[in-house]
One Martini backbone bead per residue (centre of mass of N, CA, C, O) as a GRO file, in nm:
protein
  111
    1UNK     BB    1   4.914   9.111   6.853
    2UNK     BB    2   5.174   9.006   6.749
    3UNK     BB    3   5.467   8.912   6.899
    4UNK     BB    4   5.710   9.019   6.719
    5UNK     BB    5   5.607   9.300   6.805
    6UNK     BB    6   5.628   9.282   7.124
    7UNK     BB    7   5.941   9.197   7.033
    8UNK     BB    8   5.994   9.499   6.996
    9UNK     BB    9   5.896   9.640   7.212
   10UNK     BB   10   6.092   9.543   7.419
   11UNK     BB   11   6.362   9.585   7.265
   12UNK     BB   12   6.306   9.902   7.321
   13UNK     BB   13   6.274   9.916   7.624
   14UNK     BB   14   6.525   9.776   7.679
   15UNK     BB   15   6.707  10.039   7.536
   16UNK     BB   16   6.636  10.252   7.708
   17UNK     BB   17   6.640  10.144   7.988
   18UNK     BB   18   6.946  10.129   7.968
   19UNK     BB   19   7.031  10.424   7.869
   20UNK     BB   20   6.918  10.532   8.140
   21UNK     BB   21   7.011  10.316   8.368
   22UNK     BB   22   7.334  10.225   8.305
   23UNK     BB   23   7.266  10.002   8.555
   24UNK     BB   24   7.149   9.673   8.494
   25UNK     BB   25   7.225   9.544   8.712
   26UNK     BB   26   7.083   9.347   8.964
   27UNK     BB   27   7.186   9.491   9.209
   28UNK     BB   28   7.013   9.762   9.148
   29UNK     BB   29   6.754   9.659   9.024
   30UNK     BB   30   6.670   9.547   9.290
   31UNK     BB   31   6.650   9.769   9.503
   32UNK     BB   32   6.380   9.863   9.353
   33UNK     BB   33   6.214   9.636   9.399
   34UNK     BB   34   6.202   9.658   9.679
   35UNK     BB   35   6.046   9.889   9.707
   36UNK     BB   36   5.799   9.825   9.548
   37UNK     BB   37   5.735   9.638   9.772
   38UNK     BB   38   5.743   9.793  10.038
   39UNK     BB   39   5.630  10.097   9.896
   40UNK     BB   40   5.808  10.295   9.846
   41UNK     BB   41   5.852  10.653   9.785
   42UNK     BB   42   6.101  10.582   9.654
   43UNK     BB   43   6.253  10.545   9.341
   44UNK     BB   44   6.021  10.551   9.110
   45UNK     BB   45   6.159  10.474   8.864
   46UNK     BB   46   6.332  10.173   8.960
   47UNK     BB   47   6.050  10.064   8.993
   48UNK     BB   48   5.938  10.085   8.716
   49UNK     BB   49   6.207   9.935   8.583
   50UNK     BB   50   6.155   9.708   8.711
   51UNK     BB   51   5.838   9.624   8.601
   52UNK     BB   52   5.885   9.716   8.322
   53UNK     BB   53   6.043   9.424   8.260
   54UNK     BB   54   5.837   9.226   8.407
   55UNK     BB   55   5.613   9.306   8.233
   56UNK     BB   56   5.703   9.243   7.929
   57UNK     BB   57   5.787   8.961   7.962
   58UNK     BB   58   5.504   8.876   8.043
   59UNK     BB   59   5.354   9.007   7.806
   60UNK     BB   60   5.473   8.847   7.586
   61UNK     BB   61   5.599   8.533   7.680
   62UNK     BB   62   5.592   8.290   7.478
   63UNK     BB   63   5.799   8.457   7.278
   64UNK     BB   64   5.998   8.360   7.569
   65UNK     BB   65   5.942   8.116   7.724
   66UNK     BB   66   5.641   8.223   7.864
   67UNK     BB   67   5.353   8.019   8.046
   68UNK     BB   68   5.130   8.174   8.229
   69UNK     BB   69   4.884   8.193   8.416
   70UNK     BB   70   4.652   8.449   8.360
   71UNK     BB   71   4.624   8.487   8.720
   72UNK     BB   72   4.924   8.578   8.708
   73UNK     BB   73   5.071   8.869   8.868
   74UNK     BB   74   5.238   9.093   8.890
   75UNK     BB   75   5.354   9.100   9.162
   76UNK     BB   76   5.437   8.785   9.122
   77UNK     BB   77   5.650   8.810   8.948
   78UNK     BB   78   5.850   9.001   9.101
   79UNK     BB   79   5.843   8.746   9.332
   80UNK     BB   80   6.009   8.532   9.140
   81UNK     BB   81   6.270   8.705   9.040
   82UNK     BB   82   6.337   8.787   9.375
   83UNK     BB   83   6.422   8.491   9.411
   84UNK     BB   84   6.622   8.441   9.169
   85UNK     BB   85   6.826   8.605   9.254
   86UNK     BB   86   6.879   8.551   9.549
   87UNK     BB   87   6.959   8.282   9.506
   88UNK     BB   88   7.215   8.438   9.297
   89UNK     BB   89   7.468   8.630   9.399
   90UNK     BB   90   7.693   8.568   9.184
   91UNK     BB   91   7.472   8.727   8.978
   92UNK     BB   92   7.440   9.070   9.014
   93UNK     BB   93   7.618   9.157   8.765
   94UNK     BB   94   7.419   9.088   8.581
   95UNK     BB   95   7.155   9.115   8.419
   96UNK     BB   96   6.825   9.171   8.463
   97UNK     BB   97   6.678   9.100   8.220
   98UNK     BB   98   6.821   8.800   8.163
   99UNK     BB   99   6.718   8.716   8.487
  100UNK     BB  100   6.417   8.775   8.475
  101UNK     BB  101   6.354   8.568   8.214
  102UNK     BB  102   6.473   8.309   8.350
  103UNK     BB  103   6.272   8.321   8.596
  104UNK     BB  104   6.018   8.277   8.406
  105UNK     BB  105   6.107   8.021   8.246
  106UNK     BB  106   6.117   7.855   8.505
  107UNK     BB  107   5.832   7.930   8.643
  108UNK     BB  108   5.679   7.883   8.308
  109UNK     BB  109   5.707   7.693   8.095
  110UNK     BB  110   5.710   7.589   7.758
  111UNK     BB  111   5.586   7.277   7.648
   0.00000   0.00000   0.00000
């Protein structure tokens, strides 16, 4: 599959993704990823709405100048992501999306 393809899927899950939880700050969506890390059985959509857009970003990766080496796992990126997050509080109102494609072209930028 060609990327550009994968960035029109990307395009549209990011599209539903908003559609539905209504509230994409990373303020919300960072609240889910600690879920998902810490395993809690609560929240289960928002934990989904982290994973996969930190997995979408990281599938696309190139097509979006992000370029992790392929042993890198999904649970490590989104402690890149919450990472990169946490060290910029003044920004929790900005979009979780914008803030983790960010991140992720931070910690593996393509050359």
């Amino acid at each position: 599959m060609k990327w550009q393809s994968v960035a029109v899927l990307f395009a549209a899950l990011f599209l539903s993704c908003e559609a539905v939880a209504q509230d994409s700050s990373a303020n919300v969506v960072m609240e889910s990823c600690r879920h998902l890390t810490a395993g809690s059985p609560s929240d289960q959509f928002g934990q989904g709405v982290c994973a996969g857009a930190v997995g979408a970003i990281f599938s696309v990766g190139a097509g979006l100048g992000v370029c992790a080496p392929q042993e890198v796992t999904r649970g490590q990126t989104v402690q890149v992501v919450m990472a990169y997050i946490d060290s910029r509080p003044a920004r929790l109102h900005e979009s979780f999306y914008a803030l983790a494609l960010e991140a992720l072209r931070n910690a593996w930028p393509c050359r």
